[in-house]
Backbone as JSON, one array per atom type, in Angstrom:
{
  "sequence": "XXXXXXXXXXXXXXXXXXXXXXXXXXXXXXXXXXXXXXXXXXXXXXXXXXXXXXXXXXXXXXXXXXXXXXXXXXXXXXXXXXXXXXXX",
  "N": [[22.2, 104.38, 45.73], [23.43, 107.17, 44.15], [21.48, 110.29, 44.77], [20.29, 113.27, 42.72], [20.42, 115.54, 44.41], [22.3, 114.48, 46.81], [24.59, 114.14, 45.6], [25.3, 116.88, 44.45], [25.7, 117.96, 46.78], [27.67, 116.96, 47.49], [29.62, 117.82, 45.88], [29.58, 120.35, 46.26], [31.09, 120.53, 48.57], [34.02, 120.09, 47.83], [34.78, 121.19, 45.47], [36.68, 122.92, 43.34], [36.41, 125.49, 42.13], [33.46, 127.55, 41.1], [32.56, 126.23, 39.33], [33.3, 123.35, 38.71], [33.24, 120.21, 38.13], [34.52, 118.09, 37.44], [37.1, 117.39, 38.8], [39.87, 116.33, 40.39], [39.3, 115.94, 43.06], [37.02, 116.52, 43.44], [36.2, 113.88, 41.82], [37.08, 111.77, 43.66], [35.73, 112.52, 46.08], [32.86, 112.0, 45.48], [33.42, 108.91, 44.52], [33.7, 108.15, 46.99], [31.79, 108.93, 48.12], [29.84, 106.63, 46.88], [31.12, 104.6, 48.15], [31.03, 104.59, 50.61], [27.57, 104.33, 50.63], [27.39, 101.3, 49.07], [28.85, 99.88, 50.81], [27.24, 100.16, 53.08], [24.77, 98.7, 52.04], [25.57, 96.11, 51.77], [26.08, 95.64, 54.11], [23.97, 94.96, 55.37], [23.01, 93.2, 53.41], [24.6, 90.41, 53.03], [24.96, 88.18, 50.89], [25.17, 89.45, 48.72], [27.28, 89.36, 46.01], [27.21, 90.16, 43.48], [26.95, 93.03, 44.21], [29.44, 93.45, 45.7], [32.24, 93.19, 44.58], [31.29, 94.8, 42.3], [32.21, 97.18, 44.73], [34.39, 96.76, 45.32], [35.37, 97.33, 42.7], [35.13, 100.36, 42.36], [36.33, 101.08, 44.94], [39.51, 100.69, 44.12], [39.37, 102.22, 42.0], [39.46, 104.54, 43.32], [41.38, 104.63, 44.62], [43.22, 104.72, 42.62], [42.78, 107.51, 41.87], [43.25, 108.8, 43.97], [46.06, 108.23, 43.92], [46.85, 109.48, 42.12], [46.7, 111.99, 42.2], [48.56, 112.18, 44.67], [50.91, 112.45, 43.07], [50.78, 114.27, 41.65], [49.79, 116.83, 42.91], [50.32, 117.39, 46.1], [49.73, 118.71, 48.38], [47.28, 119.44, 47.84], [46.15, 116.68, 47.42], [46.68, 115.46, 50.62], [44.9, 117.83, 51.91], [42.1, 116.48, 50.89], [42.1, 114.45, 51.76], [42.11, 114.58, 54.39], [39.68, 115.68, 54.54], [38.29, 113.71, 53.78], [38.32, 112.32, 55.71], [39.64, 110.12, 55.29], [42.43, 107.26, 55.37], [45.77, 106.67, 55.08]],
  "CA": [[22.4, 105.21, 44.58], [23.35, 109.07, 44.64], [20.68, 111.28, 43.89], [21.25, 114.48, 42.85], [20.94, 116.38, 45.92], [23.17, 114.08, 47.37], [25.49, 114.17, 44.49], [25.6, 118.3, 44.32], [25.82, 118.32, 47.98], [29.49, 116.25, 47.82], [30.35, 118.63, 45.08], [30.12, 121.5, 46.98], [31.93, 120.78, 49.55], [35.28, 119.89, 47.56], [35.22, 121.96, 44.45], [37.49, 123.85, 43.52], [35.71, 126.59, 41.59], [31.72, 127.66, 40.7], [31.5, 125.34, 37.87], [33.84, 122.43, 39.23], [32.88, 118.94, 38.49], [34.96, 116.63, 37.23], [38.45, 117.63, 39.18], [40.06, 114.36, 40.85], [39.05, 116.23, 44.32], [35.4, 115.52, 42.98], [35.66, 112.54, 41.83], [37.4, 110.84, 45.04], [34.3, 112.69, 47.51], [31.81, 111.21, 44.71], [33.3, 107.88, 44.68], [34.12, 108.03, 48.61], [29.85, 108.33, 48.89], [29.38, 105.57, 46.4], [31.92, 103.26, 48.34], [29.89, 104.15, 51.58], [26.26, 103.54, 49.93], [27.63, 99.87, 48.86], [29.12, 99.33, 52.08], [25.76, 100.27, 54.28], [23.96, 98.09, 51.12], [26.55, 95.22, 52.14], [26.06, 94.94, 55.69], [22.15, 93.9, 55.31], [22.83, 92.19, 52.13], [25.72, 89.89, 52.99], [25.04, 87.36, 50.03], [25.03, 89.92, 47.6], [28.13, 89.42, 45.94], [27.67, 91.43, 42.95], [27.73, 94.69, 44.41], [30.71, 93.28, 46.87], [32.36, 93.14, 43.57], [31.15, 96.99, 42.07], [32.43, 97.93, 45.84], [36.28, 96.8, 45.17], [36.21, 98.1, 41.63], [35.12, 101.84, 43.36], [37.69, 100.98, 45.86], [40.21, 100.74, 43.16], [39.49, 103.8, 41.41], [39.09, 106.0, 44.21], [42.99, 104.18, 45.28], [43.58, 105.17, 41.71], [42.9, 108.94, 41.88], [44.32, 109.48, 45.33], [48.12, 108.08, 43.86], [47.54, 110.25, 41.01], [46.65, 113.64, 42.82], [49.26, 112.44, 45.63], [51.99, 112.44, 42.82], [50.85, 115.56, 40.78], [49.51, 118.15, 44.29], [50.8, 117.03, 47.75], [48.77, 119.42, 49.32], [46.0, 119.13, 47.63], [46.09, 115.67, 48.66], [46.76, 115.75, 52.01], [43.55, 118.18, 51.64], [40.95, 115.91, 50.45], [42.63, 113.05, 52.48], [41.81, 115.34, 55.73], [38.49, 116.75, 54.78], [36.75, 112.82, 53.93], [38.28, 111.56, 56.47], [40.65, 108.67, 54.23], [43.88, 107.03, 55.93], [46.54, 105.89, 53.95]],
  "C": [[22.4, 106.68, 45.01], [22.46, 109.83, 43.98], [21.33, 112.73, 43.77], [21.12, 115.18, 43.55], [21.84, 115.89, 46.58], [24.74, 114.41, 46.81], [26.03, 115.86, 44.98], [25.88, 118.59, 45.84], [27.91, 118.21, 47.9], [30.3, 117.28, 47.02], [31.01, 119.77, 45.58], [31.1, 121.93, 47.88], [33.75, 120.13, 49.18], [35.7, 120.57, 46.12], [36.15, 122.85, 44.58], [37.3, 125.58, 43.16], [34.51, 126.51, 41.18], [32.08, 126.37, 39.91], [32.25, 123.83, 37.37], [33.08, 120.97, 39.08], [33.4, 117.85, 38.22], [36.72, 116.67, 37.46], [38.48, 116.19, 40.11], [39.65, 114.82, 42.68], [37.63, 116.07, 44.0], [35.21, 114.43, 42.8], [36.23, 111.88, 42.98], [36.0, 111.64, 46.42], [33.38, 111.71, 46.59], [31.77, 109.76, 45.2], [33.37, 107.36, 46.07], [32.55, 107.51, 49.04], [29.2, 107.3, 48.23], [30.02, 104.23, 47.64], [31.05, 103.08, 50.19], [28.58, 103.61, 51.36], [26.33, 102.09, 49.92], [28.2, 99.32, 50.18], [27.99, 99.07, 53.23], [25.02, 99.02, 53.67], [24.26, 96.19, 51.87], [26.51, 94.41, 53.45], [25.19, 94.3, 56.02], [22.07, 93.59, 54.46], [24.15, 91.4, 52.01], [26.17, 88.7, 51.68], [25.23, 88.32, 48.69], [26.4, 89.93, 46.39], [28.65, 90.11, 44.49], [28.53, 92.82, 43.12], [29.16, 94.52, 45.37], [32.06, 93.65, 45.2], [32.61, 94.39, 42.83], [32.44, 97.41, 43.4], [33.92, 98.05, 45.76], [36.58, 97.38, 43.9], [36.02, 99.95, 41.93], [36.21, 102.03, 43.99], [39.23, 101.3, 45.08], [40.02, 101.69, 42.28], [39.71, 105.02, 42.22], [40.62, 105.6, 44.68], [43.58, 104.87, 44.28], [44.32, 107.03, 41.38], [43.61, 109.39, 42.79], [46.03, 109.26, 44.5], [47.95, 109.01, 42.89], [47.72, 111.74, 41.43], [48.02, 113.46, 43.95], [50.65, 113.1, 44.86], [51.65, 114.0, 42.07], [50.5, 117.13, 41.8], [49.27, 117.4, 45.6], [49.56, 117.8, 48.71], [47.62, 119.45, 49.02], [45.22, 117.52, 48.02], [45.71, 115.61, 49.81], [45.07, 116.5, 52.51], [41.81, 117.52, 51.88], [40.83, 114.64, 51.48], [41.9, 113.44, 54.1], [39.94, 115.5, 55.54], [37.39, 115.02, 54.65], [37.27, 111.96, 54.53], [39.49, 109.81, 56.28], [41.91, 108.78, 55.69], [44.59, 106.11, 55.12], [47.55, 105.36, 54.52]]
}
């Protein structure tokens, strides 16, 4: 789970302006550190098949936002795609 230091940490480093929080360059770092969390969770909880479950519908949103920012700011894309590391 993200606490909020963790949380405000991810923020910072992809906002776009002071008071930035719910731009699709936020929410893809956000959900990027949820989809790691469940993945680390995953590796020493291989039966768990709930959160395996949560982990693809994350997966699928965060696939979501990337096609929508790819089709509406290229570069901003490209951007976010660079800075957490994603390959498409």
């Amino acid at each position: 789970m993200l606490t909020k230091r963790k949380k405000q940490n991810e923020i910072t480093k992809v906002r776009l302006h002071e008071s930035d929080t719910g731009s699709s360059e936020v929410q893809i770092a956000l959900l990027s550190r949820r989809i790691e969390e469940v993945s680390a969770h995953l590796t020493k909880n291989t039966k768990d098949i709930h959160s395996r479950r949560g982990l693809l519908g994350l997966v699928a949103t965060r696939r979501k936002h990337l096609k929508y920012l790819e089709a509406t700011n290229k570069k901003s894309h490209a951007s976010i795609v660079k800075k957490l590391g994603l390959k498409r």
